[in-house]
C-alpha positions as CSV (number, residue, x, y, z in Angstrom):
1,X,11.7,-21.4,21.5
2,X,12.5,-19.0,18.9
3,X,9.8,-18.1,16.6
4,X,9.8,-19.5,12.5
5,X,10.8,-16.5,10.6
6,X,7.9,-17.5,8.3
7,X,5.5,-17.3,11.2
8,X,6.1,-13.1,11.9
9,X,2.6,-12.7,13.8
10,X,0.2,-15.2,15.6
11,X,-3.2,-13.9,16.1
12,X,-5.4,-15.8,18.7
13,X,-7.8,-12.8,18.4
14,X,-9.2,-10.9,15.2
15,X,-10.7,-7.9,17.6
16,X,-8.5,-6.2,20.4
17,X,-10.6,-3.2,20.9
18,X,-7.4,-1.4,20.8
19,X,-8.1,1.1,18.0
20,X,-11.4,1.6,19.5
21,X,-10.7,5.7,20.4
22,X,-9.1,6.1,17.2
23,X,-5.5,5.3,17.6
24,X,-3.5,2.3,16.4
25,X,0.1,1.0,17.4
26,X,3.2,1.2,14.3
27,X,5.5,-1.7,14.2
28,X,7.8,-0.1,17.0
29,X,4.6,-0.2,19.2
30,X,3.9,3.4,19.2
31,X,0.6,4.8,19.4
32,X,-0.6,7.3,16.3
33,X,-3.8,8.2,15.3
34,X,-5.5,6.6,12.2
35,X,-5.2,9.8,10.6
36,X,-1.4,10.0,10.2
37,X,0.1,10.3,7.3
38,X,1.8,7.1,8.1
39,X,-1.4,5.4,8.8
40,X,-3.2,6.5,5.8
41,X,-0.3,5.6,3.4
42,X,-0.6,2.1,5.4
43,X,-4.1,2.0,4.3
44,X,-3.4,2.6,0.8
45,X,-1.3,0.1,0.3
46,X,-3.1,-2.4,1.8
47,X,-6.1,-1.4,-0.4
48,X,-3.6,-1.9,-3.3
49,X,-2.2,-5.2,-2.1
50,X,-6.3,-6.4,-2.2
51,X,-6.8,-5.3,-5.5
52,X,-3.7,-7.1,-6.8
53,X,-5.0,-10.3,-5.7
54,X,-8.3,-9.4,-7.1
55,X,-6.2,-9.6,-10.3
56,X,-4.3,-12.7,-8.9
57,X,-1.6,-14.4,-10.4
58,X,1.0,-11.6,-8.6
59,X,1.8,-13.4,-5.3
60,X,5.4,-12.0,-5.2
61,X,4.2,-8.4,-5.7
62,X,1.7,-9.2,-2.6
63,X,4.4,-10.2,-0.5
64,X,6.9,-7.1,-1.3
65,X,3.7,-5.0,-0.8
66,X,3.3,-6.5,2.9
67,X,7.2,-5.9,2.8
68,X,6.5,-2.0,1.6
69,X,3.7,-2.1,5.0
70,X,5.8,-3.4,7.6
71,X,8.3,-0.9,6.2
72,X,6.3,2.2,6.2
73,X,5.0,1.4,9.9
74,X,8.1,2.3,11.3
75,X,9.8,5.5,10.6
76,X,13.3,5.0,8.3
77,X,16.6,4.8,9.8
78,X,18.9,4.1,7.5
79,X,21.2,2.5,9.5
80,X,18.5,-0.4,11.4
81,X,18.5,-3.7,10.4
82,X,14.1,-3.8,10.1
83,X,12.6,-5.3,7.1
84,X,12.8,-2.3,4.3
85,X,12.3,-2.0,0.9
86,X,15.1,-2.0,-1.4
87,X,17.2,-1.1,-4.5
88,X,16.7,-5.4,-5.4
89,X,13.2,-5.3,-5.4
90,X,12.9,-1.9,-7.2
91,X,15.0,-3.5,-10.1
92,X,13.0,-6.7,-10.0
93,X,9.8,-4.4,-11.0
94,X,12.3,-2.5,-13.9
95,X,13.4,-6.0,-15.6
96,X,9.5,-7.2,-15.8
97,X,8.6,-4.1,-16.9
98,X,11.0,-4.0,-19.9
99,X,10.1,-7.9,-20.1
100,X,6.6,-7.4,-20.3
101,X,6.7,-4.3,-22.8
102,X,9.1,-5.6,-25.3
103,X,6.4,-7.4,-27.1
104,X,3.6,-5.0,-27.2
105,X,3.3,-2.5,-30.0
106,X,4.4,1.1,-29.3
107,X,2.2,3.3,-27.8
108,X,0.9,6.6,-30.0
109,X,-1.1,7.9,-27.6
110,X,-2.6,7.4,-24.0
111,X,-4.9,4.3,-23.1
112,X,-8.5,4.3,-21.8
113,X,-8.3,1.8,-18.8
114,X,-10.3,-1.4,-20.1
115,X,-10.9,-4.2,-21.7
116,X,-11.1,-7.6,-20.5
117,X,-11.9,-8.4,-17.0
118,X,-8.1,-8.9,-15.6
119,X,-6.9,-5.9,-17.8
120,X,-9.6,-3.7,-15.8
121,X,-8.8,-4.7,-12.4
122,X,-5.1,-4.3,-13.6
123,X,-5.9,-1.1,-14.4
124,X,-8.2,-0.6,-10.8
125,X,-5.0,-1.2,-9.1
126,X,-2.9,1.1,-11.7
127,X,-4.6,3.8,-10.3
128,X,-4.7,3.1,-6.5
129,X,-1.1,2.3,-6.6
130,X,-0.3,5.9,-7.9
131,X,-2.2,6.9,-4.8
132,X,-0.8,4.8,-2.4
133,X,2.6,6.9,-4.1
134,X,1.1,10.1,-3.3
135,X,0.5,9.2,0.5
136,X,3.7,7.4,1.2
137,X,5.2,11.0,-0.5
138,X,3.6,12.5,2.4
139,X,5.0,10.7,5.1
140,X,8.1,12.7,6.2
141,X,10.3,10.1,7.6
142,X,9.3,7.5,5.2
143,X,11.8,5.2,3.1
144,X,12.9,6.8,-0.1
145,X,12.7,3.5,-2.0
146,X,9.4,3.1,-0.9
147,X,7.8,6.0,-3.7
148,X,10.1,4.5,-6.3
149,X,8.8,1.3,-5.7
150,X,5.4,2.1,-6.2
151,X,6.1,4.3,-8.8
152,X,7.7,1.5,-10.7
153,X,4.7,-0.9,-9.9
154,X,2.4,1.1,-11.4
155,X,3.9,1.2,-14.8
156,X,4.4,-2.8,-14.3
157,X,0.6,-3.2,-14.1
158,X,-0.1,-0.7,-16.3
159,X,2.0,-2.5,-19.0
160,X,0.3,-6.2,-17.2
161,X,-2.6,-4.7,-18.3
162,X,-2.0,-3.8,-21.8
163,X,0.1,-7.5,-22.2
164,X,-3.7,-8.9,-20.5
165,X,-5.6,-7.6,-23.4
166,X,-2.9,-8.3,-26.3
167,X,-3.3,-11.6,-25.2
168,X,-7.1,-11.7,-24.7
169,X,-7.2,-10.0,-28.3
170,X,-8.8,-6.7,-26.8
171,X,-7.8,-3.9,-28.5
172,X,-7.4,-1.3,-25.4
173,X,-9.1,2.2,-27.2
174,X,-7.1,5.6,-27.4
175,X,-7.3,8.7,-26.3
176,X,-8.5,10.9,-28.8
177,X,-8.2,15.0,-27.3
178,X,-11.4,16.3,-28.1
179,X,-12.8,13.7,-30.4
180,X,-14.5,11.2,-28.5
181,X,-17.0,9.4,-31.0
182,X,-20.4,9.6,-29.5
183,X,-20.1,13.2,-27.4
184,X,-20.4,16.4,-28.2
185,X,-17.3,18.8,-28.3
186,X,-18.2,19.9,-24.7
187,X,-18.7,16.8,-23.4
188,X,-22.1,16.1,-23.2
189,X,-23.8,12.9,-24.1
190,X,-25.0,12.7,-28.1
191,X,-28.0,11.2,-28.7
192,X,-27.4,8.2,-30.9
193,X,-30.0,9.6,-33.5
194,X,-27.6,13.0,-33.8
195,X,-24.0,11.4,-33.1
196,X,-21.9,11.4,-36.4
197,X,-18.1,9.9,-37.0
198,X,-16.1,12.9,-36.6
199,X,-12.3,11.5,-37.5
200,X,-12.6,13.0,-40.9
C-alpha cells in the first residue's frame, strides 16, 4: 500500500541508539559524523525552525524550513527529482518582504533588536537564521537556493519584527555610533548619578 505523501516518516520509536558513537544517517542513508558541515547546517536550521514557532503565526515558513532540511541532508544534484528548495519559494519570501515593508516608515539608521515580546523573538530568530546562512555556505555540495533562501528570510523577519512593534506601538530604538545615552564614550556603564544627555 503506497504510503500518503503527507505521511513522509512513521516513527514507532523516538530513540534508535543509532547516533550513539557519534554518527547519523543523511536522507540517502549515508552515515556522516555529527560534525559535518552538512550536519551542523542541519542543526541550525532546525534550531531556526523552533524559534520561528516560538514566534508562531509562520506555519508555512516552518514547513519550507523542514523543506530547506530534507534538502540539505542530501548532497544537490541538479538533475534528481528529491524535495529541494526553489526559485518559487525564494520569491514567495521577496513579495512578503516588500508587502510587509511598504507600510513602515523608512529606516535612517540600524535597529536595536527589541521591543515587544513577538518583535524580540522575531529578532532571536533574525539572527540564528543568518547563522544557519553561514553554515549551509559551508556545505560544499549544498543547494545554491538554499543560502538565498535564508538570506531572504532573515530580512522577512527582520522587517516581521519591525511591522510587530509598529503595530504594538513600540518604537524599536536606533543605533546611535558612539552616543549611547547612559555609557560612557568607551563603553562602560555610567552611573545614573554621572550619566548626562549627550545628543546636543
Amino acid at each position: 500500500m503506497p504510503r500518503d505523501p503527507n505521511e513522509p516518516v512513521r516513527l514507532t520509536r523516538i530513540y534508535t541508539r543509532g547516533g550513539d558513537k557519534g554518527e547519523t544517517s543523511l536522507g540517502d542513508g549515508s552515515r556522516v559524523s555529527k560534525l559535518d558541515p552538512r550536519v551542523a547546517a542541519m542543526g541550525d536550521v532546525d534550531e531556526l525552525n523552533s524559534l520561528v514557532g516560538w514566534a508562531g503565526g509562520l506555519d508555512r515558513i516552518q514547513n519550507e524550513l523542514f523543506d530547506l532540511g530534507a534538502d540539505l541532508s542530501v548532497p544537490y544534484d541538479a538533475t534528481d527529482d528529491r524535495l529541494r528548495i526553489d526559485d518559487a519559494a525564494i520569491g514567495r519570501l521577496e513579495e512578503e518582504i516588500d508587502a510587509a515593508n511598504k507600510a513602515l516608515p523608512e529606516l535612517r539608521s540600524f535597529i536595536l533588536p527589541g521591543g515587544d515580546e513577538r518583535a524580540s523573538r522575531l529578532y532571536v530568530a533574525r539572527a540564528v537564521c543568518r547563522r544557519a546562512e553561514r553554515a549551509v555556505l559551508a556545505v560544499p555540495d549544498a543547494n545554491p537556493r538554499a543560502a538565498v533562501y535564508l538570506n531572504r528570510l532573515s530580512d522577512l523577519l527582520f522587517v516581521l519584527a519591525r511591522a510587530e512593534n509598529a503595530q504594538a506601538g513600540e518604537d524599536g530604538p536606533l543605533w546611535r555610533p558612539g552616543r549611547s545615552d547612559g555609557s560612557s564614550g568607551e563603553g562602560g556603564a555610567v552611573p545614573p548619578a554621572q550619566g548626562r544627555d549627550r545628543r546636543g
